[in-house]
Kinemage of the C-alpha trace (Angstrom):
@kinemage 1
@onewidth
@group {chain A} dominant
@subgroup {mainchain}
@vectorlist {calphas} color= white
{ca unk a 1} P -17.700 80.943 44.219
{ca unk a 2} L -14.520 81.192 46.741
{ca unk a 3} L -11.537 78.895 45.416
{ca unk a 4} L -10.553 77.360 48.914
{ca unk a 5} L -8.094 74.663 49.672
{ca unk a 6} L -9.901 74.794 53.143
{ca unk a 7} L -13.239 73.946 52.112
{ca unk a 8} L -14.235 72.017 48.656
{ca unk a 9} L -17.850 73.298 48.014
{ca unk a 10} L -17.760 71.767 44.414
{ca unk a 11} L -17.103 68.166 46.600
{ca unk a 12} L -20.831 68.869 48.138
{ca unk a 13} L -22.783 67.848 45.399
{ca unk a 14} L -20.854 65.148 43.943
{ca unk a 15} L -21.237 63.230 47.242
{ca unk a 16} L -24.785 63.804 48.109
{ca unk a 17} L -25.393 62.019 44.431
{ca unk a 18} L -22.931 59.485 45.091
{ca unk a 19} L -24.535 58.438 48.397
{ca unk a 20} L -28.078 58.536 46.840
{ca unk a 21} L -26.968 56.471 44.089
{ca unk a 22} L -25.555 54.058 46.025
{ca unk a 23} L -28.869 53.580 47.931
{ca unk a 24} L -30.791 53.175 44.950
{ca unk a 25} L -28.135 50.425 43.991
{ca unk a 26} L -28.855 48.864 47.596
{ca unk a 27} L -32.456 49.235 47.414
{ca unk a 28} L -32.738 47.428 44.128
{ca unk a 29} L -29.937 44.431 44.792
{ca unk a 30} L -31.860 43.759 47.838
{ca unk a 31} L -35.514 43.696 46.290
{ca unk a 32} L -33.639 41.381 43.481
{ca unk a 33} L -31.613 39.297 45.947
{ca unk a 34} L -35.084 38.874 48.229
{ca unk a 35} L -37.567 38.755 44.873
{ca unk a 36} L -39.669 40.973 46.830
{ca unk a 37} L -40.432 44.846 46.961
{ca unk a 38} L -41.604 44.898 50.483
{ca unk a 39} L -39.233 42.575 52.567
{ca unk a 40} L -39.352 43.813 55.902
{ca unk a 41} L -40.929 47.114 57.644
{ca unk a 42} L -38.212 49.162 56.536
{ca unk a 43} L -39.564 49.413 52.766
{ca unk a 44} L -43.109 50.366 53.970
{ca unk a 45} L -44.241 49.699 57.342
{ca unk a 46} L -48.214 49.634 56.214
{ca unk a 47} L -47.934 47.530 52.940
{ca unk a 48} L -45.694 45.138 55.368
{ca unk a 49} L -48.513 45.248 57.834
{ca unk a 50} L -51.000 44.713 55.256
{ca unk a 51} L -49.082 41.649 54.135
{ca unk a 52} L -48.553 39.878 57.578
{ca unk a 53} L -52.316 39.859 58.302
{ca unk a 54} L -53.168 38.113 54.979
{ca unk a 55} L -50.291 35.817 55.503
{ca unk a 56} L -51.242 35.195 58.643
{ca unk a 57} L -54.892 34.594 57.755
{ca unk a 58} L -53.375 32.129 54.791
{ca unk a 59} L -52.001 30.195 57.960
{ca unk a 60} L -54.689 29.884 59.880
{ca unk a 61} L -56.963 28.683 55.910
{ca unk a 62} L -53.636 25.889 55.992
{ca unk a 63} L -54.118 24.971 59.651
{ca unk a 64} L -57.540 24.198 59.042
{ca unk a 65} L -56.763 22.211 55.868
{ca unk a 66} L -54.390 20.013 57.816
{ca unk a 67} L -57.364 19.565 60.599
{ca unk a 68} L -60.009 18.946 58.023
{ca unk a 69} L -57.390 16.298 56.071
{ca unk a 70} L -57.508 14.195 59.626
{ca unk a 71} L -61.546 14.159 59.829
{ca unk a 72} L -60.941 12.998 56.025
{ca unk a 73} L -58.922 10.060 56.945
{ca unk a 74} L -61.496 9.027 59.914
{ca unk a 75} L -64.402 9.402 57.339
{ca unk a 76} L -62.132 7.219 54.564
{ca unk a 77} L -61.482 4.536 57.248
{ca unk a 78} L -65.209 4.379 58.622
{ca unk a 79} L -66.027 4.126 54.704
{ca unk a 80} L -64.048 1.302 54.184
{ca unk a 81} L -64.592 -0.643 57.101
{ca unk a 82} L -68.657 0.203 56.014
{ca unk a 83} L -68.359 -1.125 52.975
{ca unk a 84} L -66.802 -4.564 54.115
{ca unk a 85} L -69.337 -4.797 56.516
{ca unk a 86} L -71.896 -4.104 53.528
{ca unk a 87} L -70.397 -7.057 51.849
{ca unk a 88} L -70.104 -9.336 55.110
{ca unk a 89} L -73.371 -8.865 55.014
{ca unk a 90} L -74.517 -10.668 52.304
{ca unk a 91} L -72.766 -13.291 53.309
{ca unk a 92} L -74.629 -13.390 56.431
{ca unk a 93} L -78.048 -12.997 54.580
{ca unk a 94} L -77.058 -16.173 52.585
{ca unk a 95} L -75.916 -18.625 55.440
{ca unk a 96} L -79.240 -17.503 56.983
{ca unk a 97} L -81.031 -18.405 54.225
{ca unk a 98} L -79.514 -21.547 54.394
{ca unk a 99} L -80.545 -21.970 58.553
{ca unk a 100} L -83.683 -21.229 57.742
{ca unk a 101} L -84.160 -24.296 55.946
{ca unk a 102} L -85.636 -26.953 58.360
{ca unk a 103} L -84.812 -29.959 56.601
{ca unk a 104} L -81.190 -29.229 57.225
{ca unk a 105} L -79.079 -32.195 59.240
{ca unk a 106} L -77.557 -31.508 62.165
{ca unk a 107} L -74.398 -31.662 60.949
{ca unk a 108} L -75.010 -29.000 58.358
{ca unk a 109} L -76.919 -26.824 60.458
{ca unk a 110} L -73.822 -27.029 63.044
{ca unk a 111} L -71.522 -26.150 60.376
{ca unk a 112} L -74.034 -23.438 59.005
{ca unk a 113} L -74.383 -21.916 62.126
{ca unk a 114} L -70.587 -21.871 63.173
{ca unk a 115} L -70.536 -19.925 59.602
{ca unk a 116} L -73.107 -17.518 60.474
{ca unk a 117} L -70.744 -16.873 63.923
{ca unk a 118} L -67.573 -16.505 61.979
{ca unk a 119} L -69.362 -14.164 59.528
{ca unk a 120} L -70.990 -11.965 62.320
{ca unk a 121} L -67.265 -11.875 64.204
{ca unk a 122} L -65.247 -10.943 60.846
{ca unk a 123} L -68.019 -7.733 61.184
{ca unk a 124} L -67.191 -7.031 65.096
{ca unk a 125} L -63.719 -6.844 63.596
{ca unk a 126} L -64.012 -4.208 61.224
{ca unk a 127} L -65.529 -2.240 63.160
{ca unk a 128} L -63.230 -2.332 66.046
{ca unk a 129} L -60.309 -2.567 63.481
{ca unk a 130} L -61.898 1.440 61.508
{ca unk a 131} L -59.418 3.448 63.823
{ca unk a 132} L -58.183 6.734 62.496
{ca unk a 133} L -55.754 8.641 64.668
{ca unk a 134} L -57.079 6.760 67.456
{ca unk a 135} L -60.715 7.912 66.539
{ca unk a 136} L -63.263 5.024 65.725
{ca unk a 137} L -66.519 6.585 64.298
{ca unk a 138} L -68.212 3.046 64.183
{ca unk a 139} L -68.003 1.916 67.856
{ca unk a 140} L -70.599 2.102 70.495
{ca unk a 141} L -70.435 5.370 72.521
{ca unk a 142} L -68.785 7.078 69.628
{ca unk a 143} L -68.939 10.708 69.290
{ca unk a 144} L -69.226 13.124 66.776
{ca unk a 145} L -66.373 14.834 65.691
{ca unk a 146} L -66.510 18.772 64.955
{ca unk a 147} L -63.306 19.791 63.074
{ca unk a 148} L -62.267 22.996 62.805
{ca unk a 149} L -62.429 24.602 58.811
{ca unk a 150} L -61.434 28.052 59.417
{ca unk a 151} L -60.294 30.887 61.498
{ca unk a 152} L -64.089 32.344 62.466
{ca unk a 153} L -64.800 29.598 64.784
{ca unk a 154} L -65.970 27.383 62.232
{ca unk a 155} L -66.381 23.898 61.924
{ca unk a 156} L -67.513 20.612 59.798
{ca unk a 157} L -68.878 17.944 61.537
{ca unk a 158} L -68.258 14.653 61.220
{ca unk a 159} L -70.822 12.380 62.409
{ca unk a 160} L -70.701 8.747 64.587
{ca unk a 161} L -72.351 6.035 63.386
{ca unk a 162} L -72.972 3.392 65.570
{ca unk a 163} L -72.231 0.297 63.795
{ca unk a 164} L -71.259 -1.891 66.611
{ca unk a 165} L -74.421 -1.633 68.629
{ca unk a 166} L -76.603 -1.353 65.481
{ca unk a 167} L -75.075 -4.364 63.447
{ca unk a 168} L -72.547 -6.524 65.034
{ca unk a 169} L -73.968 -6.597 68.024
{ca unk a 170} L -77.822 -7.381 66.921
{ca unk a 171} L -76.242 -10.204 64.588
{ca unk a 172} L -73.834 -12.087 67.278
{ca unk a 173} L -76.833 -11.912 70.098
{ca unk a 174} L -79.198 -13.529 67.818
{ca unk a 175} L -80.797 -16.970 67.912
{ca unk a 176} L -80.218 -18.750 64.563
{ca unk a 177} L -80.144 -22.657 66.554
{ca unk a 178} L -83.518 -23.003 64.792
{ca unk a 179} L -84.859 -22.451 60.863
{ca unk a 180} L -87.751 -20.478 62.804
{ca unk a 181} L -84.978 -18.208 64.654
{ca unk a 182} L -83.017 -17.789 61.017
{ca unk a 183} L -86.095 -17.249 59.334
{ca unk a 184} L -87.246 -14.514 61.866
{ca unk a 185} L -84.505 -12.682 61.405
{ca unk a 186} L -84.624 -12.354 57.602
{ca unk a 187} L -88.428 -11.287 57.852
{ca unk a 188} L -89.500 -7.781 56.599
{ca unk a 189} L -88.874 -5.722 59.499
{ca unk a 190} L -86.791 -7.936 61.326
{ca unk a 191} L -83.076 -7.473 62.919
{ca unk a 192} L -81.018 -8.257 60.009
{ca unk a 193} L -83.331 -5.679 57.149
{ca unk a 194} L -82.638 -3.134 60.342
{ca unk a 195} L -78.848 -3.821 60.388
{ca unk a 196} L -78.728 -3.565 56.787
{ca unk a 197} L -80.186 -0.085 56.624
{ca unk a 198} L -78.012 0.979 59.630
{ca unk a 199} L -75.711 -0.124 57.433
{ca unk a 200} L -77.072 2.090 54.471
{ca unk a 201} L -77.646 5.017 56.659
{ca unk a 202} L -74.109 4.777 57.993
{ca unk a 203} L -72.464 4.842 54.368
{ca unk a 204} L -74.617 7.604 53.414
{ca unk a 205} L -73.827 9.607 56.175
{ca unk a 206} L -70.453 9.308 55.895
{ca unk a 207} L -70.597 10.274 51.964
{ca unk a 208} L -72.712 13.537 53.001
{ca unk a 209} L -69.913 14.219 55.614
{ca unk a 210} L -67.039 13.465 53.446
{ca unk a 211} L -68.561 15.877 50.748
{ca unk a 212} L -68.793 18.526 53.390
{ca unk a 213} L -64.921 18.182 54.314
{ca unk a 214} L -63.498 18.223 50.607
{ca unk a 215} L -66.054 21.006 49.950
{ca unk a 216} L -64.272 22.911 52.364
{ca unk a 217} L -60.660 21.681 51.586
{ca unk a 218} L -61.288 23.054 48.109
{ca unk a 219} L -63.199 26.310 49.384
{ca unk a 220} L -59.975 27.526 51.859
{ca unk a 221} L -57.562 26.594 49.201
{ca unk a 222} L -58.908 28.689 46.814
{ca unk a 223} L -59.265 31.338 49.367
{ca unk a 224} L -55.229 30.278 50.163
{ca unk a 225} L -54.581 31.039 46.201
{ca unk a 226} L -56.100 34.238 45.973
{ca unk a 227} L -54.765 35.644 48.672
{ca unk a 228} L -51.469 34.426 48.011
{ca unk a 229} L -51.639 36.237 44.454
{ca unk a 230} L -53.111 39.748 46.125
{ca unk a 231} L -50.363 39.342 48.766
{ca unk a 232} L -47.752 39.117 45.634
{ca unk a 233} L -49.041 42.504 44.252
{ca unk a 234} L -48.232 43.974 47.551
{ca unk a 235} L -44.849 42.655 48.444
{ca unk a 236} L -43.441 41.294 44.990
{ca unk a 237} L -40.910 42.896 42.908
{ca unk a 238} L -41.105 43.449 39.479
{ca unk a 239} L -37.807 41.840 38.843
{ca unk a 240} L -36.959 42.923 35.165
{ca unk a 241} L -37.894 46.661 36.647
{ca unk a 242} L -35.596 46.096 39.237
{ca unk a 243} L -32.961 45.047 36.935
{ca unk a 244} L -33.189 48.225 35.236
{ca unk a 245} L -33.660 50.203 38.057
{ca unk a 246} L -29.721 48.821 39.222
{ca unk a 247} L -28.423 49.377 36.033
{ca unk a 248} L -29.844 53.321 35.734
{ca unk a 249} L -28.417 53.233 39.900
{ca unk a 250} L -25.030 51.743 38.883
{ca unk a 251} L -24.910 54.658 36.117
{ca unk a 252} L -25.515 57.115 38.510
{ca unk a 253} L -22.800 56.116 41.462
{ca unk a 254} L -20.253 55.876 38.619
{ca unk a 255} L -21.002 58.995 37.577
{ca unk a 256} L -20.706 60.474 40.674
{ca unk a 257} L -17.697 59.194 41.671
{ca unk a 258} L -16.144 60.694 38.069
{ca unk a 259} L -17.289 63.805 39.458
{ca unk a 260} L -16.144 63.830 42.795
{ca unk a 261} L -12.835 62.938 41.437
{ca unk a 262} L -12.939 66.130 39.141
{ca unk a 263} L -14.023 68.006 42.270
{ca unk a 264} L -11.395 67.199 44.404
{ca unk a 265} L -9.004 68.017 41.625
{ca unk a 266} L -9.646 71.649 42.237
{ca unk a 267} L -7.831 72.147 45.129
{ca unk a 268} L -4.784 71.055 43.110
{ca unk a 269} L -4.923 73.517 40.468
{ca unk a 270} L -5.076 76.269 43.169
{ca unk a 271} L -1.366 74.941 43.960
{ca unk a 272} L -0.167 75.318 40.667
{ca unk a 273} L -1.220 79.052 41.008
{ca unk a 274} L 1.983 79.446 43.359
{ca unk a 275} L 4.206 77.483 41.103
């Protein structure tokens, strides 16, 4: 080897493993200061590919949630108003019972029947009342409701039912002036059995369709979980590796620099050859 104060070849290798030390020492303080192995497309452009789909596909699992949580709260609201309506209507079925007596006074069958009319109102107000989001699954004209539950094109439906031409209407238009109108309502067959399995049919629909949402709630947030933890395999550092691996890097650049500083202490001891 030439001994040159021009050019320090015994610098050359001291430096090249300085400057890879020191990018194994930024390589690992920015996987621990991020908590993540593959933060950006610089660490590995196809893992960080891989990753954006499946977060991206975790997004669109979320955005359906949050869509299938709103059809939730129409169903909840229909349910509710449902089953005060259920309840209304025994209270109806008794005050008919009552007008269907014929030995009833005027006075009490007045009273009854302004009863009966209060009753059947309180019902036209729950279901105008069972709004959700400014959706009302009970009312006359009603349609169904077909929320989105994933990113295929998918959907759950939610189903109308028609409690305001079915029930309150039927009720308020009928005759109960008369034991014989009361009492024909309350036969076998007659308006008030069909309002009370409308009723029935309407609470039981909107069990089946509330089953349907949660079902799928719980399915995409499962999917959401397991994807999340494959997506950590890909992109998250092992951070008690990484803490080695900057210790073992630190090591390295001192070391490095120790020798670079012996290097460049050659050219020195050439002077002292013309002392």
């Amino acid at each position: 080897m030439i001994s040159s104060v021009n050019t320090n070849t015994g610098s050359y290798s001291s430096i090249n493993s300085f400057g890879s030390a020191q990018s194994a020492v930024n390589s690992a303080q920015k996987r621990i200061g991020t908590g993540k192995k593959v933060a950006d497309a610089y660490d590995n452009g196809a893992a960080f590919a891989v990753a954006e789909k499946l977060r991206g596909d975790t997004a669109v699992l979320g955005a359906a949630n949050e869509r299938l949580a709103v059809g939730k709260g129409m169903i909840d609201v229909a349910m509710k108003a449902s089953q005060f309506i259920s309840s209304s209507m025994s209270d109806v079925k008794a005050t008919l019972v009552k007008l269907s007596d014929s030995s009833l006074s005027e006075r009490d069958r007045a009273n009854y029947q302004a009863q009966y009319n209060n009753q059947v109102k309180d019902i036209g107000a729950f279901v105008k009342d069972a709004k959700y989001n400014g959706v009302n699954l009970l009312q006359q004209g009603a349609q169904n409701q077909n929320i989105a539950s994933n990113g295929s094109g998918g959907s759950v439906t939610v189903q109308a039912q028609d409690l305001e031409s079915s029930v309150a209407s039927v009720l308020s238009g009928a005759d109960v002036s008369t034991a014989a109108g009361a009492a024909a309502l309350l036969q076998p067959g007659g308006a008030f059995a069909q309002a009370e399995d409308s009723v029935g049919s309407a609470m039981n629909g909107l069990a089946s369709n509330a089953r349907s949402v949660n079902n799928t709630i719980k399915g995409n947030s499962s999917i959401m979980d397991a994807t999340d933890a494959g997506l950590g395999e890909i992109v998250d550092a092992d951070l008690a590796k990484e803490a080695a691996s900057l210790s073992a890097a630190q090591a390295r650049q001192q070391l490095a620099g120790q020798s670079l500083s012996i290097a460049n202490q050659a050219p020195q001891s050439l002077l002292s050859l013309f002392q």
